[in-house]
C-alpha positions as CSV (number, residue, x, y, z in Angstrom):
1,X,144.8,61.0,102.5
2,X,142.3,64.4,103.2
3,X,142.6,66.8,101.6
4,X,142.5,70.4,102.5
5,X,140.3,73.6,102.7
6,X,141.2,75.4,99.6
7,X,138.8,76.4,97.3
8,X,140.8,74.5,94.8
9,X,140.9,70.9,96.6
10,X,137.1,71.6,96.7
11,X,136.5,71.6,92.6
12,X,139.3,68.5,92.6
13,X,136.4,66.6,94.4
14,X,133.6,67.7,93.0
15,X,135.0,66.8,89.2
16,X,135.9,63.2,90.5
17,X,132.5,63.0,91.9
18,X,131.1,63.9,89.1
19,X,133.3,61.8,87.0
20,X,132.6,58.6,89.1
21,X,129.1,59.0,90.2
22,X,127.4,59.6,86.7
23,X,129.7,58.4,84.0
24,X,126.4,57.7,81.9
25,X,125.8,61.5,81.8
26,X,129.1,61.7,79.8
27,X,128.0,58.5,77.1
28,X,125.0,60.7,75.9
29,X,127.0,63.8,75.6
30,X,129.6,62.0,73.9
31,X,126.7,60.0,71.7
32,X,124.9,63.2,71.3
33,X,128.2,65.2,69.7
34,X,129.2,62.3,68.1
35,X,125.8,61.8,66.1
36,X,125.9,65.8,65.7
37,X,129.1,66.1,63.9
38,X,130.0,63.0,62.3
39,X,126.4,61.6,62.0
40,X,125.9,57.4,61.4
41,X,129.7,57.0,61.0
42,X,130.2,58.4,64.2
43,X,127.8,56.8,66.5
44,X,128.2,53.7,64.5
45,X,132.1,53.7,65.1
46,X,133.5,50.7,67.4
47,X,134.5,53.0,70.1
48,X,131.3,54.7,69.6
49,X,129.7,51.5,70.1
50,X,131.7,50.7,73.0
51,X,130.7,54.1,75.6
52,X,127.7,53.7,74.4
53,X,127.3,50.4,75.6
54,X,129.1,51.1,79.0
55,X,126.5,53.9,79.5
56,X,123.4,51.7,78.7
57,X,124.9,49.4,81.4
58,X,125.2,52.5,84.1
59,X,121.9,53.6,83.3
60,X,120.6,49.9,84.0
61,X,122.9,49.8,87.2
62,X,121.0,52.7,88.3
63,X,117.7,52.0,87.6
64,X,117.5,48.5,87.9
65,X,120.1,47.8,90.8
66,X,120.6,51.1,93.0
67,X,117.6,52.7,93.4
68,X,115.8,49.5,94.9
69,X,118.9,48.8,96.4
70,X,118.6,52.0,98.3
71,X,114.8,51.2,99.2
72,X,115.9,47.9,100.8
73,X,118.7,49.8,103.0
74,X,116.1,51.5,104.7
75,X,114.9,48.3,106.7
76,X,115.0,48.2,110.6
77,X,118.8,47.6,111.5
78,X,120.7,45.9,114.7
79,X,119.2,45.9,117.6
80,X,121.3,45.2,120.6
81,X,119.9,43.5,124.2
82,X,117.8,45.8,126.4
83,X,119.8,47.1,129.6
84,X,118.5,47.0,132.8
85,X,117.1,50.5,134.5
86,X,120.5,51.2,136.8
87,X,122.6,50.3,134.0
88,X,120.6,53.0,132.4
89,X,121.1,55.0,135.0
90,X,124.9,54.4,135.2
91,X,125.8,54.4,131.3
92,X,123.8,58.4,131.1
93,X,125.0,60.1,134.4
94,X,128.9,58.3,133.3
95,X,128.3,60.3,129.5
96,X,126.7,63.4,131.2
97,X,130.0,63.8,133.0
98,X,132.0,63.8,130.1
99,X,130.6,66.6,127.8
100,X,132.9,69.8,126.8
101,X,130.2,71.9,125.9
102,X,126.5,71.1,127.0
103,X,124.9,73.6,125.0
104,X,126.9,72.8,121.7
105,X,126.0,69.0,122.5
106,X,121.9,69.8,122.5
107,X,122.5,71.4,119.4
108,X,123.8,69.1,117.7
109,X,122.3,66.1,118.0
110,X,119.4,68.2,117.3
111,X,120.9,68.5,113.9
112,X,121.8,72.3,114.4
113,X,118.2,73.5,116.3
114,X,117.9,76.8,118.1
115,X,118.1,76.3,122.5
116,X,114.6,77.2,122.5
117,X,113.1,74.8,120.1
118,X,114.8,71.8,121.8
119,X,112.4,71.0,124.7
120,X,111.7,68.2,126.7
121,X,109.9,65.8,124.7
122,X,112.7,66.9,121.9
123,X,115.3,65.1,124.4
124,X,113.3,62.5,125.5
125,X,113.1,61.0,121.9
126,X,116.8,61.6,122.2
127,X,117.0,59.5,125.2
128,X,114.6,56.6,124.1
129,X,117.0,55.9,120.9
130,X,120.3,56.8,122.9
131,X,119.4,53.9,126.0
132,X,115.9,51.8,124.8
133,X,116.2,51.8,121.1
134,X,113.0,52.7,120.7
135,X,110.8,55.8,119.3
136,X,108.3,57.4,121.7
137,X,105.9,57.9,123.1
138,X,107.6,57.3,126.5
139,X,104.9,55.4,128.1
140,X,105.8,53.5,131.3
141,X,109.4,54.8,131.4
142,X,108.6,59.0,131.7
143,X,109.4,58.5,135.1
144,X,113.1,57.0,134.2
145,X,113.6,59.9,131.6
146,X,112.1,62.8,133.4
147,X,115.0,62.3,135.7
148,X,117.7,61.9,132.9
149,X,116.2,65.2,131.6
150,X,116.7,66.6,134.9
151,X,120.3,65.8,135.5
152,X,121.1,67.2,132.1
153,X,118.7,70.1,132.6
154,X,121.3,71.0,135.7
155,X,124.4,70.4,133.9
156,X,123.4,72.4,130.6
157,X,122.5,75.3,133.8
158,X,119.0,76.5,132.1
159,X,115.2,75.4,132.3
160,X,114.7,73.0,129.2
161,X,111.1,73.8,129.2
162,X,107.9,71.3,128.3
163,X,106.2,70.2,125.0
164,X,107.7,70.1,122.3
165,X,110.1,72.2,120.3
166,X,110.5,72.4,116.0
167,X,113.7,70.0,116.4
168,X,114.6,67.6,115.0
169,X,116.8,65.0,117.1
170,X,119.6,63.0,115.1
171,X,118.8,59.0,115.6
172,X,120.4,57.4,113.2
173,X,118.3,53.8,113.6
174,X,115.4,55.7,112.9
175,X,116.5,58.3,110.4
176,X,116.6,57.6,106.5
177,X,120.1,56.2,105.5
178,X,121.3,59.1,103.5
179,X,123.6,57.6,100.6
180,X,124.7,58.3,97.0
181,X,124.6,56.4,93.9
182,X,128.2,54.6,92.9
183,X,128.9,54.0,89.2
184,X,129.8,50.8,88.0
185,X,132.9,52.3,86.6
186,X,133.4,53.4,90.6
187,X,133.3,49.7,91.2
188,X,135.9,48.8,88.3
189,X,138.4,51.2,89.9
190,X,137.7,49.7,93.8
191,X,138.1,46.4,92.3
192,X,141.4,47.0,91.0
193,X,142.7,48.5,93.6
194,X,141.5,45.7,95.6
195,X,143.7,43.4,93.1
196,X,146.8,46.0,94.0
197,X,145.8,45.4,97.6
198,X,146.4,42.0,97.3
199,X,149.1,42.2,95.3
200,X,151.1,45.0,97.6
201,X,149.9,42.3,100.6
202,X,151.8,39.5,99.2
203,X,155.0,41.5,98.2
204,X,155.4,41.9,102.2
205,X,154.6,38.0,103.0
206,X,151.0,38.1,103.6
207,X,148.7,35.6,102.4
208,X,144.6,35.5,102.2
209,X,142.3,33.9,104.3
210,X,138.6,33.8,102.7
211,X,135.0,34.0,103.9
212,X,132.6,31.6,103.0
213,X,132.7,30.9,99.2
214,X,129.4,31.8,99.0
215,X,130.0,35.0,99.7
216,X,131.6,35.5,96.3
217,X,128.4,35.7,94.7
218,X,127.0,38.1,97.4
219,X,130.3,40.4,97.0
220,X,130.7,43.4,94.3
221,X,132.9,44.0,92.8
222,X,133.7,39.8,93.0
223,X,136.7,38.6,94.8
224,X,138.3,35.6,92.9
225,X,140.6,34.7,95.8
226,X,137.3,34.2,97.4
227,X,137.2,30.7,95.4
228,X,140.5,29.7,95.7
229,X,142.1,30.7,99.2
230,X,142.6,29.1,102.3
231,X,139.2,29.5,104.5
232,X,139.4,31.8,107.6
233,X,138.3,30.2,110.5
234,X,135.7,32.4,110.9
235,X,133.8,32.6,108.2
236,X,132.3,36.0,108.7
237,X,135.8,37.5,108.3
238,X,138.4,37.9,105.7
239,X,141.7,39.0,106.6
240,X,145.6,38.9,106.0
241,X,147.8,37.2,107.2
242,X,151.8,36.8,107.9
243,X,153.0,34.1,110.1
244,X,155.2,34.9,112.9
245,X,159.1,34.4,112.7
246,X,160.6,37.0,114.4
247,X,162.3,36.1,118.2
248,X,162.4,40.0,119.1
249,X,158.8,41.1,118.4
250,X,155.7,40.3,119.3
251,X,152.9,40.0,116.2
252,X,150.0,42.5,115.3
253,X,146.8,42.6,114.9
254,X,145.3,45.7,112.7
255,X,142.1,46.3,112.1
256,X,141.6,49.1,109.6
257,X,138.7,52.0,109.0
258,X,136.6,53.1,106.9
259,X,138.3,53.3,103.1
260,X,138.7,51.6,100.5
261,X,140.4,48.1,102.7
262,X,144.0,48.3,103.0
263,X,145.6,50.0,100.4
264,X,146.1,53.6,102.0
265,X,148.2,51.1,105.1
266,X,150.9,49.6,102.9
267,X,153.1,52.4,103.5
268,X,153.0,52.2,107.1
269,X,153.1,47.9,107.0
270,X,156.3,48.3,104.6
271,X,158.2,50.1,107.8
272,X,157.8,47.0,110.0
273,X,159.7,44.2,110.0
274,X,159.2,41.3,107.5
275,X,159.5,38.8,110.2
276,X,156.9,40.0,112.5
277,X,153.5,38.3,112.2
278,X,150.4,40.4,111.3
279,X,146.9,39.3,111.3
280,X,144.7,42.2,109.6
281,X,141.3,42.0,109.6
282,X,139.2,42.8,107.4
283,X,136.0,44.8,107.3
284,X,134.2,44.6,104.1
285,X,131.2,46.5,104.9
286,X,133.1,49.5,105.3
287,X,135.5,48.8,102.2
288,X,133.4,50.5,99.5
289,X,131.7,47.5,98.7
290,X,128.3,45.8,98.1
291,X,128.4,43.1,100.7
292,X,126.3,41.5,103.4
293,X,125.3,43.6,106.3
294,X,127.8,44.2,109.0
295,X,127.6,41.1,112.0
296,X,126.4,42.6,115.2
297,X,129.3,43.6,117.2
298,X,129.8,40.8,119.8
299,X,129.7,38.8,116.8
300,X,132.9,40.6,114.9
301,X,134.6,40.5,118.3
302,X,134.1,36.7,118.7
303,X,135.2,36.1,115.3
304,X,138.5,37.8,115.3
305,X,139.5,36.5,119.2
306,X,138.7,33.1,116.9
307,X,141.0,34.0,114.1
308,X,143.4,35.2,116.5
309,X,143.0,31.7,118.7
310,X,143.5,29.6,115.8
311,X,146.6,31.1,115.0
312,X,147.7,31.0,118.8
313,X,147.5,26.9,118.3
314,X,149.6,26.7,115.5
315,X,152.1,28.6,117.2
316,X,151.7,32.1,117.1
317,X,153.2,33.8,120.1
318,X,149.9,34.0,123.0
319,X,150.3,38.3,123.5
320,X,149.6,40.7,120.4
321,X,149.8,44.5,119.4
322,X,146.5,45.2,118.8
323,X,145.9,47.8,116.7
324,X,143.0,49.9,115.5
325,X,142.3,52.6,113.1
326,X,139.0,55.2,113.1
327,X,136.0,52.5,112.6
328,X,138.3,49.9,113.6
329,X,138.5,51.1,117.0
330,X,134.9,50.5,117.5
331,X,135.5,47.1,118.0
332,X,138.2,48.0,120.6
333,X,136.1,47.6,124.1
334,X,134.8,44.6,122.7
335,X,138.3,42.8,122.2
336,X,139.3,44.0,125.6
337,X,136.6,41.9,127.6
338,X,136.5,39.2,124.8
339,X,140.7,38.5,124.5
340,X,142.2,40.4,127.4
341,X,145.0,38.3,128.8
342,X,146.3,38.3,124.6
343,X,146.6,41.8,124.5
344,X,150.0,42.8,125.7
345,X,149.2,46.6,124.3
346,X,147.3,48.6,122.2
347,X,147.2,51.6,119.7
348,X,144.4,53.7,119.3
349,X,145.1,55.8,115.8
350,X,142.2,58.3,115.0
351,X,139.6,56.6,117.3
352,X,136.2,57.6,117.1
353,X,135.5,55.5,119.9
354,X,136.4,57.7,122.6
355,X,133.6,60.1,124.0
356,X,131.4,58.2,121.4
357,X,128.2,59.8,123.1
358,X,129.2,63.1,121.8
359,X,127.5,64.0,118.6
360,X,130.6,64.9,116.5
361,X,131.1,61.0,115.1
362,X,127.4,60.3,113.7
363,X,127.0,64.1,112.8
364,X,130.3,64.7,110.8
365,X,129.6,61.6,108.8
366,X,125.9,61.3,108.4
367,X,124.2,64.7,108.7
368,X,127.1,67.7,108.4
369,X,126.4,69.8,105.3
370,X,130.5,70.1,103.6
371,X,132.0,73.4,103.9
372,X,135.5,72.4,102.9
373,X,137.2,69.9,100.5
374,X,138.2,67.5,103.5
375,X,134.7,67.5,104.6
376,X,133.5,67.2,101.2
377,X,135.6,64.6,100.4
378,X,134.5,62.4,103.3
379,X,130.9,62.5,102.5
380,X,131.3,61.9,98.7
381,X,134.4,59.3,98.4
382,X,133.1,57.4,102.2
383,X,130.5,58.5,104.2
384,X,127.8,58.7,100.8
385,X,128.5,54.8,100.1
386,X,125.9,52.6,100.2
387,X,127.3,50.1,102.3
388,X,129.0,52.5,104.9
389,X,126.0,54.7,105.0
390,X,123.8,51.1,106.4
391,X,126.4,50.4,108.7
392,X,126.8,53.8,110.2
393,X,122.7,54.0,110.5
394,X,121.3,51.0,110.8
395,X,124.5,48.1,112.4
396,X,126.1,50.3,114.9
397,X,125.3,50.2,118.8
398,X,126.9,53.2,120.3
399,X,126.5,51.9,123.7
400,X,128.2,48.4,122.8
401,X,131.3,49.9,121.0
402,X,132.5,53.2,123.2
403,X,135.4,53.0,124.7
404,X,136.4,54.7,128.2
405,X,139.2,55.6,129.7
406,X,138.2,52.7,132.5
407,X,138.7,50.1,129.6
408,X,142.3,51.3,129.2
409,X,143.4,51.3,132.5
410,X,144.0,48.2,133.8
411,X,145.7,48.3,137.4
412,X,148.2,45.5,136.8
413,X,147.2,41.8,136.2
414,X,148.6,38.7,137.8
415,X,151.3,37.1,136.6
416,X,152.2,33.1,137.4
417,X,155.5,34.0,140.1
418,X,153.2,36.0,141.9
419,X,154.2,39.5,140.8
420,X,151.9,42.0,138.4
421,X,152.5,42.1,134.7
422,X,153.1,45.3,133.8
423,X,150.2,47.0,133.3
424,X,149.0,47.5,129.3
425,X,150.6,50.2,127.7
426,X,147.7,52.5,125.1
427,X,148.5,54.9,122.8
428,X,145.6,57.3,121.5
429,X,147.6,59.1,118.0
430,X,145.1,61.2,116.1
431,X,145.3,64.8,114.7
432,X,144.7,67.9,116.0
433,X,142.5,69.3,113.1
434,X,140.9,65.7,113.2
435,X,137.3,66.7,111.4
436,X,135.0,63.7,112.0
437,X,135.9,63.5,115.9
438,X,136.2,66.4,118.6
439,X,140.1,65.9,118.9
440,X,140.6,68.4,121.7
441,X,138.0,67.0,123.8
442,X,139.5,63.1,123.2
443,X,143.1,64.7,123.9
444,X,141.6,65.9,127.4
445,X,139.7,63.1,127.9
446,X,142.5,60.7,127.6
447,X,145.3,63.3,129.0
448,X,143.3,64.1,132.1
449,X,140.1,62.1,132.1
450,X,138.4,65.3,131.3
451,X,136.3,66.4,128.8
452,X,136.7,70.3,129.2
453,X,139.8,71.8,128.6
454,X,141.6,75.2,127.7
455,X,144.0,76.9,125.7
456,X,147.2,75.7,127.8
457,X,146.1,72.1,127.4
458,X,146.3,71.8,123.8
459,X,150.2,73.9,124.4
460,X,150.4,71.0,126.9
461,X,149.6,67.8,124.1
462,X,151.6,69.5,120.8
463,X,154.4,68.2,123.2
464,X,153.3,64.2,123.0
465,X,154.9,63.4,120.4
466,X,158.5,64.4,121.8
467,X,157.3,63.0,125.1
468,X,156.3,59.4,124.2
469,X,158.1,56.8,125.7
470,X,155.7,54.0,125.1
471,X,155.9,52.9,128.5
472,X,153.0,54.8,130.4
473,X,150.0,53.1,130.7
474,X,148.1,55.4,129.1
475,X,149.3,58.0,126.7
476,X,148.9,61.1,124.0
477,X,150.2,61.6,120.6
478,X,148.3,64.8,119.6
479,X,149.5,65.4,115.8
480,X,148.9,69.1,115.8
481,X,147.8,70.2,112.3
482,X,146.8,66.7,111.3
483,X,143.6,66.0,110.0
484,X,141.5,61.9,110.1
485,X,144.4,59.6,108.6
486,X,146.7,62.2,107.4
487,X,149.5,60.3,109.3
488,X,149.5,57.5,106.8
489,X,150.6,59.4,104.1
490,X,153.0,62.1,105.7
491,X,156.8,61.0,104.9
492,X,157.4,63.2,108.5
493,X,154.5,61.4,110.6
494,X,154.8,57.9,109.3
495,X,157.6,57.2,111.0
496,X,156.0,57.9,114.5
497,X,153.1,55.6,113.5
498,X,156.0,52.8,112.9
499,X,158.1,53.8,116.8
500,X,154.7,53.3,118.5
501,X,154.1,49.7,117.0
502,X,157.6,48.9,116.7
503,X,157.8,49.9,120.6
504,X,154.9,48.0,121.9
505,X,156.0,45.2,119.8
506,X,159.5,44.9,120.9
507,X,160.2,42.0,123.2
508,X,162.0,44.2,125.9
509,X,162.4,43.0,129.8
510,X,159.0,45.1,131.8
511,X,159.2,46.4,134.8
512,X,156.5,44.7,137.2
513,X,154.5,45.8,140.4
514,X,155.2,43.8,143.1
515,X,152.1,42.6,144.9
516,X,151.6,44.3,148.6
């Protein structure tokens, strides 16, 4: 759960930071004291001999383990298939269309850079990471992105003048992955809580399905049940999983965010019913782990419509709930083309993949200087970590993974008697302090298809929650005074989390659209 903005919260994360980052600081301290007051005897002691041990190892682990670690990070990332020059064309006028703010949005994928130091070179290297991949110089296509520069030019409604400014633009392919150093004591405590994970998982009938064995000796902290459970079909993926029993519900599949796996979801899993099937995916690059590097996203997508397939055969019922949480959503648009006809509904909670183009996803986690505990505490417990720092820089397609509000919308699909099943029901739940995404302009954006939006709106979405039905095609829970993933954890906001899924879940006769 985030914390808040109290000057308080802030020293509560910077003292666990502290504690967990550089334990080995506090061994010589304690060896220093220990030899000053109580000499041989003390340093010599067994519990002497055991922190001083522990901090030879983190000073190893440092030296010898994460500082070329962090070299090797650095390497060339992902890089997805070329488009073609009208998709292009399409995919920047569509994002140019959807901006609150045009000025705030040159400013800050400029990482913060005066108007008049941003010029038009400045957002043409913009341009050549946002749509080729590539760095300058623009060579053959200054053509293409002298008219892209244009269009913006006319939307932002002032001259963006020629050369080049002092900015800097935000790429994150080609920008240094920023991370911090992890303790190995850091990696005793996410391994067991990974244990509880597991644990908490199988008190509510889930069981574990495995990668590849051999990814037990590429995993840190190790994994035992990597050796001795069943084998997930794809072996990519590891996930949980609870067969399907229940006659009055369909099953789930959850896909979490960025954390530390599953642990923070148990409270909300513990509300569902015990007889409902849940397939929850898991993402280990994200999980505050040392792991292999994240599958391209095509790749992800195919292996959990295989999971999900596998399952189907052995009887698992053909339409699921699919939900997604923050990173998890990513993978959202994907699923959609990939495993459409299986997705009765779906539940968008904190997505970051709405609006993606806007800079407020990359730059909250990868460039934004804290100011308060909440943000503090997302850049030094997540965002920092090794493993989600390479993912968020160097495996993420932007392009591949946003999600519109066309994707949601789905017009009815045919059904065998010659009707139209009703149409997919979303629900996007996030709150309304939200600090990683720009909440109000995702509230207007999937409200009203806007991205601009005023005062009266956001009196307009406060009232969601009390609205829901769960039976619009496309609807709002704005949790006003809720920050990224405060719901999980708030005994008066849980509860809603559990009506949406219970909701979509629930086997109940649907209307349908008669064809003309």
């Amino acid at each position: 759960m985030l914390l808040g903005q109290t000057r308080p919260e802030w020293a509560l994360v910077k003292i666990g930071a502290a504690i967990f980052a550089f334990p080995a600081v506090a061994a010589v301290i304690y060896f220093v004291l220990a030899a000053a007051i109580f000499g041989v005897r003390g340093i010599s002691h067994p519990f002497s001999i055991i922190v001083e041990v522990f901090g030879l190892l983190e000073v190893l682990w440092y030296f010898a383990f994460y500082i070329p670690y962090r070299e090797y990070l650095q390497r060339p990332g992902y890089r997805p298939p070329p488009l073609a020059q009208e998709a292009r064309r399409a995919l920047i006028l569509e994002c140019l269309d959807t901006i609150p703010d045009y000025d705030t949005f040159q400013k800050k994928w400029a990482l913060g850079a005066q108007s008049e130091d941003i010029k038009r070179e400045n957002v043409k290297d913009w341009l050549l990471w946002a749509l080729f991949d590539r760095k300058g110089p623009p060579g053959a296509d200054d053509a293409e992105l002298e008219e892209y520069v244009d269009v913006f030019e006319s939307k932002l409604g002032k001259e963006i003048k020629s050369g080049r400014g002092d900015a800097e633009m935000m790429r994150l392919d080609f920008d240094r992955v920023r991370m911090l150093h992890r303790s190995l004591l850091w990696y005793i405590i996410v391994g067991g809580a990974d244990m509880l994970t597991i644990i908490g998982m199988a008190v509510l009938g889930f069981g574990f399905r495995r990668q590849a064995r051999s990814t037990f000796f590429t995993t840190f902290p190790p994994r035992p049940l990597t050796l001795v459970a069943p084998a997930s079909p794809a072996p990519e993926l590891s996930y949980f999983y609870r067969p399907h029993k229940s006659t009055t519900h369909r099953p789930i599949v959850l896909i979490h965010g960025i954390g530390i796996g599953y642990m923070p979801y148990l409270p909300l899993l513990r509300l569902l019913p015990r007889d409902v099937g849940i397939i929850a995916i898991e993402i280990l690059p994200v999980s505050c782990r040392i792991t292999a590097p994240l599958p391209p996203t095509d790749a992800v997508a195919q292996a959990i419509a295989t999971i999900v397939a596998h399952h189907q055969a052995e009887g698992f019922p053909e339409e699921v709930v699919l939900t997604v949480h923050s990173f998890g959503s990513l993978y959202a648009a994907a699923l959609l083309r990939r495993m459409s006809s299986s997705i009765h509904s779906l539940v968008l909670m904190d997505p970051v993949s709405l609006l993606l183009h806007l800079p407020d996803v990359a730059y909250n986690f990868t460039r934004r200087t804290p100011k308060y505990a909440n943000e503090l505490q997302i850049w030094l417990a997540v965002a920092s970590d090794s493993n989600v720092a390479h993912t968020l820089a160097r495996r993420i397609c932007w392009r591949e993974m946003r999600l519109t509000r066309e994707d949601l919308l789905t017009e009815g699909m045919p059904a065998a008697d010659g009707t139209h099943r009703a149409l997919r029901r979303t629900t996007a739940l996030f709150g309304g302090r939200d600090n990683v995404t720009n909440p109000d302009a995702v509230a207007s954006y999937v409200y009203s298809g806007r991205a601009r939006h005023a005062e009266v709106d956001r009196k307009d979405w406060r009232m969601s929650p009390a609205r829901w039905t769960g039976q619009g095609e496309l609807e709002l829970m704005y949790l006003d005074g809720l920050d990224h993933g405060q719901a999980f954890l708030s005994r008066r906001h849980l509860p809603l989390l559990a009506k949406v899924l219970n909701t979509y879940a629930a086997l109940e006769a649907e209307p349908k659209m008669e064809t003309e």
